[in-house]
N, C-alpha and C positions, 0 to 999 in steps of 0.2 A: 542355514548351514547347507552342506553339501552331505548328500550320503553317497559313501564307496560301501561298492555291494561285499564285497573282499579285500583284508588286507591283509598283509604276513601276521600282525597277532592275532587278526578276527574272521574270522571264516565266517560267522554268521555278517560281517558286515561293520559297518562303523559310520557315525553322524560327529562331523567334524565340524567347526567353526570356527571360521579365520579372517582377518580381517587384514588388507596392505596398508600401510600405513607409510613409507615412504618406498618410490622405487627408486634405487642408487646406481648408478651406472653412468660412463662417458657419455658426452655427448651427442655423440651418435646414436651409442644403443639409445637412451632417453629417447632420443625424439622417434626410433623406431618402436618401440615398447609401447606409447603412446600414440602412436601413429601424428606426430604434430611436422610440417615442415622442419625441412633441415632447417639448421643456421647458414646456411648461405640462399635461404626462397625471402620471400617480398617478405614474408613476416618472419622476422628471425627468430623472436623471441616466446616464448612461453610465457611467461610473466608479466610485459608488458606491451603497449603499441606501437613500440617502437619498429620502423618498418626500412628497409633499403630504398635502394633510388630509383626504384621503377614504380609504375602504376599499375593499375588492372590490366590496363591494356601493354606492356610492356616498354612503355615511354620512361623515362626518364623523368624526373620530377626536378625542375628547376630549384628548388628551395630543397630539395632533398637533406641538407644540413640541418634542416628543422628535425628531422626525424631519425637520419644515422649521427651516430658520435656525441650526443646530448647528454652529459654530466649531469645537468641538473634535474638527478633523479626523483627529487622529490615535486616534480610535476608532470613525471611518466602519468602515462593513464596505464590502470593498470586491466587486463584483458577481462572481457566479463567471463568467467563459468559458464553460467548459464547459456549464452549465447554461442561458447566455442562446443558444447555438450548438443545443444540446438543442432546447430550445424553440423557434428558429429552423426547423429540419426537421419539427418536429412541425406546426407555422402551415405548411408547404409542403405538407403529407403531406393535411390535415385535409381532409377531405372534405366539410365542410359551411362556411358564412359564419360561421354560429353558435360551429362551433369554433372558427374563428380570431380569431373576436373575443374569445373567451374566453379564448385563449394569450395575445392583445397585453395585453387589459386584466391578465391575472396577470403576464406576466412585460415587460411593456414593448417585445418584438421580433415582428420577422416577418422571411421569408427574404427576402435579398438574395446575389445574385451573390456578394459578396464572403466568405460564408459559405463558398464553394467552396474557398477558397483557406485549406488546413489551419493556417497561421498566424495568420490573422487574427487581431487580438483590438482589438475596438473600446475597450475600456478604455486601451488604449497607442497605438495608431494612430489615434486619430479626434483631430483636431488643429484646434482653432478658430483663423484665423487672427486675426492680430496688429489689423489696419487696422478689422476689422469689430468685433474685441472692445474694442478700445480706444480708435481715433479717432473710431467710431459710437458711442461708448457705451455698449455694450452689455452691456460688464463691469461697468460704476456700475450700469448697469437691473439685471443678473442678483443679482448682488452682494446689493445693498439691496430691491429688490419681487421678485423671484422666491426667493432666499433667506432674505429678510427679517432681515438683520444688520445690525442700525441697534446706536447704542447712545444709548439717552436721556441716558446722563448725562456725553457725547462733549462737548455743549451748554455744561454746564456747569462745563466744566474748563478751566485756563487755556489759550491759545494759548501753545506754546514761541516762545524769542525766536529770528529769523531769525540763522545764521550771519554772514552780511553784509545791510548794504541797500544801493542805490543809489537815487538818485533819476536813473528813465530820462528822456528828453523823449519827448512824447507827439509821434506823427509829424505831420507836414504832409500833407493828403491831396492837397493842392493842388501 
């Protein structure tokens, strides 16, 4: 646990114990809070290895289709813990700039607080919330231009016929 030497009900002090259990927030905050690359760096992803269209080196990846826009999620590899937690201490450890630009750009992380805490595992706990993924739109944005999962020939395929219709009245705004 943690002890505060002072709180508002305890003056002699207080031993607290708490545990995070998911953190909730956009995905910006998320990947700052964790300190993991944005969704737009070489590794987009938290969760999986799913990666954009560049290299180490900044080139371009000829087959880069193999790894953006991949629906068939159930042969994601999915990221290790251990090794992005690894990597984490090593980005804290580095003694120069250089190194650590070197660890983000290979493995996506750098140290955050939260690495402290032997549970962690940003793969299961980092939790985008509901409001910003989806009433902001940001799951359609992520979805379709950051994943790039369209289907061309979506266009061309009938519309299924609606279960029911009703015809609403359009309101009076007056």
């Amino acid at each position: 646990g943690t002890f505060f030497s002072r709180t508002a009900l305890h003056d002699e002090g207080r031993l607290t114990r708490s545990a995070i259990a998911n953190v909730v927030c956009d995905l910006v905050a998320a990947r700052k809070t964790s300190s993991l690359a944005p969704s737009i760096a070489k590794i987009f992803c938290n969760v999986c290895m799913c990666w954009h269209r560049v290299d180490e080196q900044g080139h371009i990846i000829k087959s880069w289709r193999k790894l953006l826009g991949r629906a068939d999620f159930d042969e994601w590899e999915v990221r290790d813990v251990a090794e992005m937690r690894s990597a984490a201490e090593r980005w804290r450890d580095a003694t120069s700039n250089k190194q650590r630009e070197d660890i983000f750009d290979k493995y996506g992380v750098r140290w955050s607080e939260l690495w402290r805490l032997p549970y962690y595992d940003p793969t299961k706990q980092l939790v985008v919330d509901s409001m910003h993924c989806l009433f902001e739109g940001l799951a359609s944005y992520h979805y379709l231009k950051v994943l790039g999962l369209t289907d061309k020939q979506a266009a061309a395929k009938p519309k299924p016929r609606s279960a029911f219709s009703w015809a609403f009245a359009t309101p009076d705004v007056e």
